[in-house]
KEKE-3310 file (N, C-alpha, C; in steps of 0.2 Angstrom, whole numbers, plus 5000, padded with zeros to 4 digits):
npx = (5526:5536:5549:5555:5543:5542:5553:5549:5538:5544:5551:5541:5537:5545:5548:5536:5538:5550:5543:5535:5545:5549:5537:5535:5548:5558:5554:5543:5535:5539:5551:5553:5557:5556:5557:5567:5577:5571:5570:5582:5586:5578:5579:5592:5588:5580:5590:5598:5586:5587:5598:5594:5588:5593:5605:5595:5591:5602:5606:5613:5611:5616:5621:5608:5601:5608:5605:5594:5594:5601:5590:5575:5579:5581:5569:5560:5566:5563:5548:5547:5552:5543:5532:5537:5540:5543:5555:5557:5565:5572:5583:5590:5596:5604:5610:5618:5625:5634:5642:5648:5658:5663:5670:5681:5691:5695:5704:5713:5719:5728:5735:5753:5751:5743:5731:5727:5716:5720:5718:5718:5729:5724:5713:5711:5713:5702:5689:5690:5682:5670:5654:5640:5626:5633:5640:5631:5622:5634:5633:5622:5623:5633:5635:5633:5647:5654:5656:5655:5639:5633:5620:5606:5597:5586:5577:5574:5576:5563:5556:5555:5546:5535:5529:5529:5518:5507:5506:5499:5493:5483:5487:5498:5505:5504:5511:5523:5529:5528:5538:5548:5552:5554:5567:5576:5582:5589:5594:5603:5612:5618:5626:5637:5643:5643:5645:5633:5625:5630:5624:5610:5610:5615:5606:5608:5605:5593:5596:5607:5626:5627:5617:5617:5618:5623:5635:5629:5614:5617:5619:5609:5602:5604:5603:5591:5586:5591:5586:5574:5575:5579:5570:5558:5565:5564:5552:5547:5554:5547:5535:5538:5539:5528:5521:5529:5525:5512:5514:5518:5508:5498:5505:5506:5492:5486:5489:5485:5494:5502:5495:5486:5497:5498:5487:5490:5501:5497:5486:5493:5499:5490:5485:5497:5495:5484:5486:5500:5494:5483:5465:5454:5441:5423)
npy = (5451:5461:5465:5477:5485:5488:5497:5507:5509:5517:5528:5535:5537:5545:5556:5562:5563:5571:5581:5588:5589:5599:5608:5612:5619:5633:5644:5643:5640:5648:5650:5637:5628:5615:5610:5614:5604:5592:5596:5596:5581:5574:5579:5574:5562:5560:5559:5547:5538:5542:5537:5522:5518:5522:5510:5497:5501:5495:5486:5482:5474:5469:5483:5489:5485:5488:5500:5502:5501:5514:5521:5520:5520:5535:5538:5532:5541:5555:5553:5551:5563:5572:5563:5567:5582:5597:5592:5583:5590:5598:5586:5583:5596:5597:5586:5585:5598:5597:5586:5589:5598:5587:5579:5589:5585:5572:5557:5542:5526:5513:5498:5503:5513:5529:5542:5558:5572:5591:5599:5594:5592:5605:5606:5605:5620:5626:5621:5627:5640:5635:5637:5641:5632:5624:5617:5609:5601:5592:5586:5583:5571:5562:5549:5543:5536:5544:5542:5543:5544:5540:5539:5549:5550:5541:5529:5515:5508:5500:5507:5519:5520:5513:5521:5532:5526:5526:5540:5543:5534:5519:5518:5523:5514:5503:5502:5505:5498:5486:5490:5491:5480:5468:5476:5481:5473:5462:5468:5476:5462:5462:5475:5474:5466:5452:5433:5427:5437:5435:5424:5427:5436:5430:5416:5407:5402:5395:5384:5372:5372:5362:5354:5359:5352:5357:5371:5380:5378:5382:5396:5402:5398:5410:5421:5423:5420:5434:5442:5442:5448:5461:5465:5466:5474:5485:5488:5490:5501:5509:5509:5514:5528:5531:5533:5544:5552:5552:5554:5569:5577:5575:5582:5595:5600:5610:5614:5613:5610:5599:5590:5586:5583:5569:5563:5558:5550:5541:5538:5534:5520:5514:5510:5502:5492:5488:5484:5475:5465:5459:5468:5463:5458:5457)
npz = (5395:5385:5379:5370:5370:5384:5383:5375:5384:5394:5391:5387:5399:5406:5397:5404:5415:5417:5410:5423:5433:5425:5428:5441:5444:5450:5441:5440:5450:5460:5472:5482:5500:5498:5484:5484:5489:5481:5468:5463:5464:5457:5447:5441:5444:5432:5421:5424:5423:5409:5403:5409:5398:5386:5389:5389:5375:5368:5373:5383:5397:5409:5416:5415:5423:5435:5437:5439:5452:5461:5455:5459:5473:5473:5470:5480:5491:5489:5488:5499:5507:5503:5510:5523:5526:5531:5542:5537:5526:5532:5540:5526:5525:5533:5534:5524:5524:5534:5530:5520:5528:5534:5525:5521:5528:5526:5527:5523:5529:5525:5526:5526:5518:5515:5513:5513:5512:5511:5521:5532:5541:5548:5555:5567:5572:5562:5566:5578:5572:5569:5564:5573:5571:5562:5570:5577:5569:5565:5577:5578:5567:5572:5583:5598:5603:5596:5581:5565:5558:5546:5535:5529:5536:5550:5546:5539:5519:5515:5528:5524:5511:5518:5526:5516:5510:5518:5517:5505:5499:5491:5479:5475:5484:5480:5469:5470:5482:5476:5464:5472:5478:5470:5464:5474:5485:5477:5466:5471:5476:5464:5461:5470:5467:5472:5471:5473:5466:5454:5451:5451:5442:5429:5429:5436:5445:5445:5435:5436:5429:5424:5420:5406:5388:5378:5375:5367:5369:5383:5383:5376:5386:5395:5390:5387:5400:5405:5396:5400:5413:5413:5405:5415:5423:5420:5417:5430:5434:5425:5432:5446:5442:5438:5449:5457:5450:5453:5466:5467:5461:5471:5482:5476:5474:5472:5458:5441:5430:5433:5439:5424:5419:5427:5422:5411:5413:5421:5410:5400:5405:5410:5395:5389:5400:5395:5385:5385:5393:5391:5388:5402:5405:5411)
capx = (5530:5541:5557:5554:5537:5544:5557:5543:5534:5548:5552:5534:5536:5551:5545:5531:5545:5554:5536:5531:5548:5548:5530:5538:5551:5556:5554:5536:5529:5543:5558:5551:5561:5553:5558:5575:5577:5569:5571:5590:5586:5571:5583:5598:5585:5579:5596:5597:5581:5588:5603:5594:5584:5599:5608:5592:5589:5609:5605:5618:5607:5618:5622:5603:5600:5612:5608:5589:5595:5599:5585:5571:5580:5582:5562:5557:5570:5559:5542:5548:5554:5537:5527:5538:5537:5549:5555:5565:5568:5579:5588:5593:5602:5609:5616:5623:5632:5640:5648:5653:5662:5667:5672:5686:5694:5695:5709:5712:5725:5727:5743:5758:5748:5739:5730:5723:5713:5723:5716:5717:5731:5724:5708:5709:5711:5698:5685:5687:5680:5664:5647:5634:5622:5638:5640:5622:5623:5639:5633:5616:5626:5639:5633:5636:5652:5660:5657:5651:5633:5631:5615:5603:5588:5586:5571:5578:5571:5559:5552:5552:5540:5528:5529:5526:5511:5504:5503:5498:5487:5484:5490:5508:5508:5505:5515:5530:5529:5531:5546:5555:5551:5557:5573:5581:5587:5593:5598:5611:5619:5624:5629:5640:5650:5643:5645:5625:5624:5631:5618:5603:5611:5613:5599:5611:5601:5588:5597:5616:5629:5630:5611:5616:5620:5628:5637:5622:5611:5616:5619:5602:5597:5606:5602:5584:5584:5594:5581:5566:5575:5579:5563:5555:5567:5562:5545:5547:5557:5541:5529:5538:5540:5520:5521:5530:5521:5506:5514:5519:5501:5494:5510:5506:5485:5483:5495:5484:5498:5506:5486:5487:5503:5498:5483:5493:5505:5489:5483:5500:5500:5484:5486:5503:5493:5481:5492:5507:5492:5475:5460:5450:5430:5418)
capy = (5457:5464:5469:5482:5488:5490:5502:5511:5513:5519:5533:5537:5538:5549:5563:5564:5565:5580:5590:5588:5593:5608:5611:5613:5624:5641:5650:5641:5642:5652:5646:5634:5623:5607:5608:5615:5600:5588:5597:5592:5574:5570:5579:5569:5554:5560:5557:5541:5537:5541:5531:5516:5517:5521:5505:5495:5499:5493:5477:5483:5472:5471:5490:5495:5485:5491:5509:5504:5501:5519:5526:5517:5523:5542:5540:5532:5548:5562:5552:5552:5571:5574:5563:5569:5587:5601:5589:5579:5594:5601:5583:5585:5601:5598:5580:5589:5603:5594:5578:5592:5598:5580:5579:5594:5583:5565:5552:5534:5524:5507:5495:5507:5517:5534:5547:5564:5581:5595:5604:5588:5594:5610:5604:5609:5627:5628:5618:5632:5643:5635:5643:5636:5629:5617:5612:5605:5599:5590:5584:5577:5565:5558:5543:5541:5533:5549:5541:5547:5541:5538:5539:5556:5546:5534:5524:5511:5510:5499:5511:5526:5517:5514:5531:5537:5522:5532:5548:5545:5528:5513:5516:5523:5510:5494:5502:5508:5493:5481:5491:5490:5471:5468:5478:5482:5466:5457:5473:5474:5459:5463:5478:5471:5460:5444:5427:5428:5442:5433:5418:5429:5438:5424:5413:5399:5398:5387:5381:5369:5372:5354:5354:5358:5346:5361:5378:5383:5377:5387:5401:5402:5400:5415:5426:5422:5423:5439:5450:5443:5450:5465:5468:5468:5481:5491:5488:5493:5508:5515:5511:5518:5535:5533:5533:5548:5558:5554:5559:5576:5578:5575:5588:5600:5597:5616:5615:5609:5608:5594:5586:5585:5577:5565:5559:5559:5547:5537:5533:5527:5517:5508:5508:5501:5486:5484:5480:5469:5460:5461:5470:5459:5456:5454)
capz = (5395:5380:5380:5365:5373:5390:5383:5373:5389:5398:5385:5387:5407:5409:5396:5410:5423:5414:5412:5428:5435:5423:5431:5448:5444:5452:5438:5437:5454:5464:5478:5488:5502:5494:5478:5484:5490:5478:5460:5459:5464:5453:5439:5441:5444:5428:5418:5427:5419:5402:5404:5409:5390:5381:5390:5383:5368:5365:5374:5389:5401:5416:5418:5417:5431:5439:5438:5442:5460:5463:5451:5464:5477:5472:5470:5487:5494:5485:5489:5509:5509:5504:5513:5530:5523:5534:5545:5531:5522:5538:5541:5520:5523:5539:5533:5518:5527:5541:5527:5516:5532:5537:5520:5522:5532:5524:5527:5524:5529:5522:5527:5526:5513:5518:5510:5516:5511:5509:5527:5536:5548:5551:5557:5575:5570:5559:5571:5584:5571:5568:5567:5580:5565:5559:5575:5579:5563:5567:5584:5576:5563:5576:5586:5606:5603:5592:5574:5561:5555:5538:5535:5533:5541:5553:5542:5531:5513:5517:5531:5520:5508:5522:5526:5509:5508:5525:5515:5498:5497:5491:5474:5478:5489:5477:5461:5475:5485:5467:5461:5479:5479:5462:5463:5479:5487:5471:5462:5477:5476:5455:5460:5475:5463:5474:5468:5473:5461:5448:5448:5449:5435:5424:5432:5437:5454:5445:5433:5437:5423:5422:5417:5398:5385:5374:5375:5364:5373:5391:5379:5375:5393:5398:5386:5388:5407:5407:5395:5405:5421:5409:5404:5423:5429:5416:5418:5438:5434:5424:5437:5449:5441:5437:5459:5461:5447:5457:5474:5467:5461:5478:5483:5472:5473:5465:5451:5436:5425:5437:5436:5417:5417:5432:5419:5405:5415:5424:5405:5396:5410:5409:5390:5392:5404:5391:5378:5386:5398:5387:5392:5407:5404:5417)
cpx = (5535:5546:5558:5547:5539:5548:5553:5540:5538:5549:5545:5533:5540:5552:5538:5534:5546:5550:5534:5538:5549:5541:5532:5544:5550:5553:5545:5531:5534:5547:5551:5556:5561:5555:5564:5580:5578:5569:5577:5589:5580:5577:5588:5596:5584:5584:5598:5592:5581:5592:5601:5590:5590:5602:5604:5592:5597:5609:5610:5614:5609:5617:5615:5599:5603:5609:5599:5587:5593:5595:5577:5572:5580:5575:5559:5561:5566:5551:5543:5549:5547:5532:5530:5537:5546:5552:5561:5569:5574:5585:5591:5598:5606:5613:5620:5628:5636:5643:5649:5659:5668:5674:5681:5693:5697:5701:5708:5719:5724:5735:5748:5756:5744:5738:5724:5720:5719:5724:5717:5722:5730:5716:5706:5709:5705:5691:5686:5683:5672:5656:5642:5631:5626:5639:5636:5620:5627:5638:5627:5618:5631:5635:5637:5645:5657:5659:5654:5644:5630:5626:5612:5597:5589:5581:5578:5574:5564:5552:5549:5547:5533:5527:5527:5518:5507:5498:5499:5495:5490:5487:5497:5507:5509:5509:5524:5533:5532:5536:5551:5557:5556:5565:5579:5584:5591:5599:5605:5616:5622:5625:5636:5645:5650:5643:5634:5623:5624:5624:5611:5605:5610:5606:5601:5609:5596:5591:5608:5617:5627:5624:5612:5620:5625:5630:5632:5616:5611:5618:5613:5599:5601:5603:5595:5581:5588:5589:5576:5569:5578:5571:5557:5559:5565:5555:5545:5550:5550:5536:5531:5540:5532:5518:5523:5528:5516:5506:5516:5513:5496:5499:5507:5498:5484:5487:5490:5489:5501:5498:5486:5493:5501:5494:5485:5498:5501:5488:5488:5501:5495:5482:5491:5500:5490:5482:5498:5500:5485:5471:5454:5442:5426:5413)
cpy = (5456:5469:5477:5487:5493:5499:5510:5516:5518:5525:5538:5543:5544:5555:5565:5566:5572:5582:5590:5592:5600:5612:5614:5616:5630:5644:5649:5642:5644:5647:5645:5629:5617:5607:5611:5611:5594:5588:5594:5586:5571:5574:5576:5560:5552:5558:5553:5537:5536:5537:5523:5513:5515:5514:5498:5494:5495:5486:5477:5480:5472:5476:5492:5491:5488:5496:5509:5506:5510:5524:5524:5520:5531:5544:5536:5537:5552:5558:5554:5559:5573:5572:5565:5578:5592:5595:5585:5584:5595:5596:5583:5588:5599:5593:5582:5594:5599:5586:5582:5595:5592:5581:5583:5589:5574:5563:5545:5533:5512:5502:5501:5513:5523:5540:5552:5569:5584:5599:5598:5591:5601:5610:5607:5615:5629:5624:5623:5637:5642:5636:5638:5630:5621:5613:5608:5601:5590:5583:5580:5570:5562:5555:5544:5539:5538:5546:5542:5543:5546:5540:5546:5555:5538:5527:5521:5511:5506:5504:5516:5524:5515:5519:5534:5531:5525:5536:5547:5539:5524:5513:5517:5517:5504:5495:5502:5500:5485:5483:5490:5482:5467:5469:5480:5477:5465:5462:5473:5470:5460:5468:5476:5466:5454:5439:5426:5431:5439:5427:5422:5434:5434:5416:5407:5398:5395:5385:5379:5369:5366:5351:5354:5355:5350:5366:5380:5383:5381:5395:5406:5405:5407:5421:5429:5426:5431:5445:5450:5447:5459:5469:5469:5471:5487:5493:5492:5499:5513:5516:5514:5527:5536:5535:5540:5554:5558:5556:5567:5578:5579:5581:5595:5601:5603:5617:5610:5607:5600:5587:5581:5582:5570:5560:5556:5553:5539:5532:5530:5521:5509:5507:5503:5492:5483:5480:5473:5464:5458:5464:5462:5462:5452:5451)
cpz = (5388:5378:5378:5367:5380:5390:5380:5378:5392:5398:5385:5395:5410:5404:5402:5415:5423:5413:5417:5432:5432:5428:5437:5451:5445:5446:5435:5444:5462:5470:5483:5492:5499:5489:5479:5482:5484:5471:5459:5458:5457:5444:5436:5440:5435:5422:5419:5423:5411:5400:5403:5401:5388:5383:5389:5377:5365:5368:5380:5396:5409:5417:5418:5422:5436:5442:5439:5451:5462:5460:5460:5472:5480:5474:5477:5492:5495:5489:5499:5513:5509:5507:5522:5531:5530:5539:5540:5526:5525:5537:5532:5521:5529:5539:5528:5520:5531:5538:5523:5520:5535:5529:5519:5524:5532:5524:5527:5524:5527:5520:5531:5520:5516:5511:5514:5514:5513:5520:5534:5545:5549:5553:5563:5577:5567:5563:5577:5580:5565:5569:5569:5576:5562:5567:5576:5573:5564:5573:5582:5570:5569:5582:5594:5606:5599:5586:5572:5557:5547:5532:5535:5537:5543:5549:5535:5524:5514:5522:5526:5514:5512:5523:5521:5508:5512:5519:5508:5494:5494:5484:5471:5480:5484:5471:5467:5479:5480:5465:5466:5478:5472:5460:5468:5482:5481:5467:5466:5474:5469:5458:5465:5472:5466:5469:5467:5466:5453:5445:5450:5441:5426:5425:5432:5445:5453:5441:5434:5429:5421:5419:5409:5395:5382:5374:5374:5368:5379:5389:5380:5382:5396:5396:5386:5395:5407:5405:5396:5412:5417:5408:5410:5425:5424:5415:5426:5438:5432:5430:5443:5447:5438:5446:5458:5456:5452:5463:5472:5464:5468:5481:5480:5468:5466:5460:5446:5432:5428:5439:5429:5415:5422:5428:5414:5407:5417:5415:5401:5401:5409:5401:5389:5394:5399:5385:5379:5390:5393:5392:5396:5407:5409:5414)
residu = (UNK:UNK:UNK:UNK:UNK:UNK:UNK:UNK:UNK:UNK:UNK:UNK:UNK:UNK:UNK:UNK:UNK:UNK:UNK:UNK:UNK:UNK:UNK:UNK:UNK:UNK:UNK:UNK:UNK:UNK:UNK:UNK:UNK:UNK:UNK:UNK:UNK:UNK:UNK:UNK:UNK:UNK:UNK:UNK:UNK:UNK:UNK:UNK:UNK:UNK:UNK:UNK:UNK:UNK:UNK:UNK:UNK:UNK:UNK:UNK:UNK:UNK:UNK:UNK:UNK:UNK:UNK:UNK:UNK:UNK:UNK:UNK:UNK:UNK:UNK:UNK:UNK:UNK:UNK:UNK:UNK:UNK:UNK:UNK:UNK:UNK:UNK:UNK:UNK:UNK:UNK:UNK:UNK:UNK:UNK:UNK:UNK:UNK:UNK:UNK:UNK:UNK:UNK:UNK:UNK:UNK:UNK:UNK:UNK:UNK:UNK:UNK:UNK:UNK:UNK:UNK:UNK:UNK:UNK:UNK:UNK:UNK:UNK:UNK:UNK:UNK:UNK:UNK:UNK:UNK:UNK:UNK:UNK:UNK:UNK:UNK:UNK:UNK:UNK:UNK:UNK:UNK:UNK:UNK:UNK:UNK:UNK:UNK:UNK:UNK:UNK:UNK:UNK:UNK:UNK:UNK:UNK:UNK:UNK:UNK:UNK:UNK:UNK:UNK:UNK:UNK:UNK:UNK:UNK:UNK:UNK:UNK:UNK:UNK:UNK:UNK:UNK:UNK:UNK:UNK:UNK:UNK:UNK:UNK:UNK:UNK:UNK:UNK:UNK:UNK:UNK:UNK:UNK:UNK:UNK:UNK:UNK:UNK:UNK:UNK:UNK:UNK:UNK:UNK:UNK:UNK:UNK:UNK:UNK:UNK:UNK:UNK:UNK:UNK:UNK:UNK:UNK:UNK:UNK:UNK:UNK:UNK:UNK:UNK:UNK:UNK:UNK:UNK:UNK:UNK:UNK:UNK:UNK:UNK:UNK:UNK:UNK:UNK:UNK:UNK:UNK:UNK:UNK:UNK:UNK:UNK:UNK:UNK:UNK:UNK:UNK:UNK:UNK:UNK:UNK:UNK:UNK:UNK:UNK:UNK:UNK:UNK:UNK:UNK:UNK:UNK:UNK:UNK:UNK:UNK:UNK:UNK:UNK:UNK:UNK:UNK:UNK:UNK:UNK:UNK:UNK:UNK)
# end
């Protein structure tokens, strides 16, 4: 793999993002629940996407792993909405109203330290006059115990990847399946600020300080190990935005123009392989 190629491809992957979500736009193939949904995320992923280039091509190598984390995330989201279809659509909006309601109502207290929303004590008032739909809402995020659940789906990231490998094959599954493996566990810990984090960041979990003879020396190796673990998240970012063109392709079968981009994504892809890996002769 190459650092400078990677970022190529990437560039290549994430103009295909952005025509494919223009493709799926109202004003392209009219108001749908699904792309209600799914158009914002995949456009914010898409900005996300641009970021992680730009923090590239500068050599910012921490921060654009960082920010693979919740790109990889945002797209096994979108892949899950769609292979759950109305059913994740509903719990979407229903998790989104009833935490912008909790929201209203925000407090923290910390020592002798306290901070509140503005509406906080008038809560008990405003809670008699909630309309049914917030309540059911309400009552489906809060756990037996009265707290409030976190989450808008019970499937962890892991599950919603089987679930989208379910719906939409074996080749989701082994591009989806490689960038989760790749980036979710470890991404974590750098982003988490752990001591962990740090030595997979700098790649002091195979290599002891105490191993180099000279500054220069562990210099080197840092620098080295940081823009191969750079240049693999940035590889996994593409291939999974090559995943979730092909699941909106499979989504949006009779939409040629979202086809046309799906091939167009498909051959930079195996261009791409041909070039960082050589072509393989039988």
């Amino acid at each position: 793999m190459d650092y400078q190629k990677e970022i190529t491809h990437l560039d290549k992957q994430l103009t295909f993002l952005n025509e494919v979500i223009l493709a799926i736009a109202p004003d392209k193939i009219g108001f749908l629940e699904l792309t209600s949904v799914i158009g914002p995320i995949l456009k914010l992923n898409l900005d996300t996407g641009k970021s992680i280039k730009l923090l590239a091509e500068n050599n910012h190598l921490r921060d654009l792993i960082i920010l693979s984390r919740p790109f990889i995330e945002s797209i096994i989201n979108v892949g899950f909405i769609c292979a759950k279809g109305d059913e994740a659509i509903i719990k979407s909006k229903k998790y989104a109203y009833q935490k912008g309601y909790r929201d209203l109502f925000r407090e923290l207290k910390l020592n002798d330290f306290e901070i509140k929303n503005g509406l906080t004590s008038h809560k008990e008032f405003i809670d008699q006059h909630r309309p049914q739909n917030l309540v059911e809402a309400l009552e489906e995020y809060t756990t037996k115990k009265g707290n409030e659940k976190t989450s808008w789906t019970d499937e962890t990231a892991k599950q919603k990847v089987e679930e989208i490998s379910k719906q939409y094959g074996v080749w989701v599954n082994g591009l989806l399946t490689f960038a989760f493996f790749n980036i979710y566990r470890d991404v974590s810990e750098i982003i988490h600020g752990s001591y962990y984090g740090v030595l997979i960041m700098t790649g002091m979990q195979n290599n002891d300080i105490t191993a180099f003879k000279t500054s220069d020396e562990a210099a080197k190796f840092f620098t080295d190990h940081q823009f191969k673990l750079g240049t693999l998240i940035l590889q996994q970012v593409s291939i999974s935005i090559v995943a979730i063109i092909e699941i909106l392709n499979q989504v949006f079968v009779k939409l040629p123009t979202v086809t046309a981009i799906k091939d167009k994504s498909y051959s930079t892809l195996i261009e791409y392989a041909d070039n960082a890996f050589g072509k393989q002769t039988l």
